[in-house]
C-alpha positions in Angstrom: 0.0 0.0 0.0 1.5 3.6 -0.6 1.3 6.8 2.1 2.5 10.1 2.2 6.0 10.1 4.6 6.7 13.7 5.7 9.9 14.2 8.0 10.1 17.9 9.1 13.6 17.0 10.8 15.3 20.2 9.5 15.8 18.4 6.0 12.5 18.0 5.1 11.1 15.7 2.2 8.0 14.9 1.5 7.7 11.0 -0.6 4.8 8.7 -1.5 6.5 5.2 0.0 5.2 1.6 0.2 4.6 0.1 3.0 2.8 -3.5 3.5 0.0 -4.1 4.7 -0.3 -4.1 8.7 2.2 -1.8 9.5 2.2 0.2 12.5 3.2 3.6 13.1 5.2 2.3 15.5 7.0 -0.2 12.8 7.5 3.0 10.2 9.3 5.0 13.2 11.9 2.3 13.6 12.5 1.8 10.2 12.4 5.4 9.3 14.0 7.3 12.1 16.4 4.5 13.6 17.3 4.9 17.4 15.5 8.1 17.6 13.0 8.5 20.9 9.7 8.7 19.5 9.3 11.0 22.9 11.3 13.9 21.0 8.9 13.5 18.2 5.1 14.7 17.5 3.8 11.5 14.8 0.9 12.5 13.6 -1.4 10.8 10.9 -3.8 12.2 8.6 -2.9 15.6 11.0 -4.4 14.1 14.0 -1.7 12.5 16.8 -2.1 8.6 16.6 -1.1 5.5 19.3 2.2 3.6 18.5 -0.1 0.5 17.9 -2.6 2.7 14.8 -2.3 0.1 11.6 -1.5 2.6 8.5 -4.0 2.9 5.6 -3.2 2.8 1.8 -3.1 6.9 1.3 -2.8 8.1 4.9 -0.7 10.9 5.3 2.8 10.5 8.1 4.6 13.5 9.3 7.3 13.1 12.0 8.2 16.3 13.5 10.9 17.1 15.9 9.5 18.6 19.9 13.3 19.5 20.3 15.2 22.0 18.1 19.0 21.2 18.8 20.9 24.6 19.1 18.2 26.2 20.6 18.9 28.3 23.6 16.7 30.1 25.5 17.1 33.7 26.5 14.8 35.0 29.4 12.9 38.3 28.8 12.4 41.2 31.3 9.6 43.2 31.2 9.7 46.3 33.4 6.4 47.3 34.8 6.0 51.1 35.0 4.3 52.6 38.4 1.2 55.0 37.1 
């Protein structure tokens, strides 16, 4: 069966892929991403957040999408509140 794999992982593709039949989102995760932690990762199918265990449908749309950006540092912003 054929879905839609997006990886937003800074290199971004987008590629129609075959998969069989049965696979779970879990299964595509491990074969796509490696040793990744799928905790560092929003997987999301048909745009709608899915259990590890959800069996893929010919034509459903995958994106994989990183909760982590790696460089990021963040800076802490003062706001002065004025007296009236």
């Amino acid at each position: 069966m054929t879905i839609l794999f997006i990886n937003n992982d800074g290199g971004g593709f987008a590629d129609e892929m075959e998969v069989p039949s049965g696979t779970t989102i879990e299964e595509l995760f491990l074969k796509q991403m490696g040793k990744e932690e799928t905790a560092d990762f929003l997987i999301r199918v048909n745009r709608s957040p899915v259990a590890a265990q959800y069996v893929l449908q010919n034509g459903d749309r995958v994106t994989i999408t990183p909760t982590k950006v790696e460089g990021f540092i963040q800076i802490p912003v003062y706001v002065r509140i004025w007296p009236t």
